[in-house]
C-alpha positions, 0 to 999 in steps of 0.5 A: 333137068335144066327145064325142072329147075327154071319151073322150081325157080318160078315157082319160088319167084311167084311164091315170094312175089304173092304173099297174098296166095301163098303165105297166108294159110288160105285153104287153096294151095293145100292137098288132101286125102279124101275118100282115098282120092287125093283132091286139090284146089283145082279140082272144082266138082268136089263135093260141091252138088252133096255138100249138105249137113245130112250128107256131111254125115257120111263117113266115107265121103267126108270122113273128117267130119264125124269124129271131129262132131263127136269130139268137140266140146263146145263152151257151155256159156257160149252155147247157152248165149247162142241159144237166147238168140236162135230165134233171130239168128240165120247163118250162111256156111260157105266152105270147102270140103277140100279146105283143112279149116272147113274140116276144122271148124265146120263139124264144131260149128254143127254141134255148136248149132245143134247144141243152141238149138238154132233150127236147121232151116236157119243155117245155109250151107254153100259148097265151093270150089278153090275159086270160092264159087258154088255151083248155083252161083249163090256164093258170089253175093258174098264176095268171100276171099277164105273159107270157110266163112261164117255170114251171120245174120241177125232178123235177116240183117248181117251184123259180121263174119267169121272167117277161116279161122277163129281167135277162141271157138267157134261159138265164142267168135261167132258170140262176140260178133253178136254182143259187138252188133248189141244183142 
């Protein structure tokens, strides 16, 4: 008994000595009921080798995605804003399927995406683990801190970040960043 409380005591030491991990909302210290597996950060194979946007539209593997896609509604203007761009936008998506923000703002991205008809093949989507590693390595030349984290591009230059979280929507964030690059 005296073993479990010194851990719990630990545990509160290391929280209040590491804000940085622990109080800051990052996806990493979150659990998740997944396809009926409860999936943690420290479980690095989730998801990561069939994170793509076909397969996102498996309801049993990533059942949060779906529902979210068919709810949303993106803002129109926004939407419309994106659409003049799309011929020069490319975005890369790095997120986790085990991070409530990615399940957040991932379906929403989508359909905002497809509705501004950005081509498929202008959108990347990068799984990573809690340690913000993909598996094919590809997500270390973005040296992300949080996901989901949305790089975008502008004729292949990147003008800004999106990151775990958004001030308005989505498409309004990612708008903005665009308008605050001049275009």
């Amino acid at each position: 008994m005296v073993h479990k409380i010194n851990f719990f005591i630990i545990a509160a030491i290391l929280v209040a000595f590491h804000p940085s991990k622990a109080v800051t909302g990052e996806c990493h210290n979150k659990i998740t009921r997944v396809s009926g597996v409860f999936l943690n950060a420290r479980d690095t194979n989730v998801h990561l080798k069939d994170f793509t946007r076909t397969n996102l539209d498996n309801a049993k593997t990533y059942p949060w995605f779906k529902q979210t896609y068919q709810d949303y509604n993106p803002d129109n203007h926004a939407v419309d804003s994106l659409t003049l761009l799309k011929k020069h936008v490319n975005i890369v998506v790095l997120g986790g399927s085990w991070c409530s923000d990615t399940r957040d703002l991932l379906p929403k991205f989508y359909k905002t995406a497809e509705m501004a008809k950005i081509p498929a093949e202008n959108i990347i989507l990068i799984g990573v683990d809690h340690h913000k590693h993909s598996r094919d390595g590809r997500s270390r030349k973005y040296k992300i801190k949080r996901v989901p984290t949305f790089v975008l591009y502008y004729d292949g230059k990147e003008i800004g970040r999106v990151v775990e979280s958004v001030n308005k929507s989505i498409e309004t964030d990612m708008l903005n960043v665009y308008h605050k690059a001049g275009y």
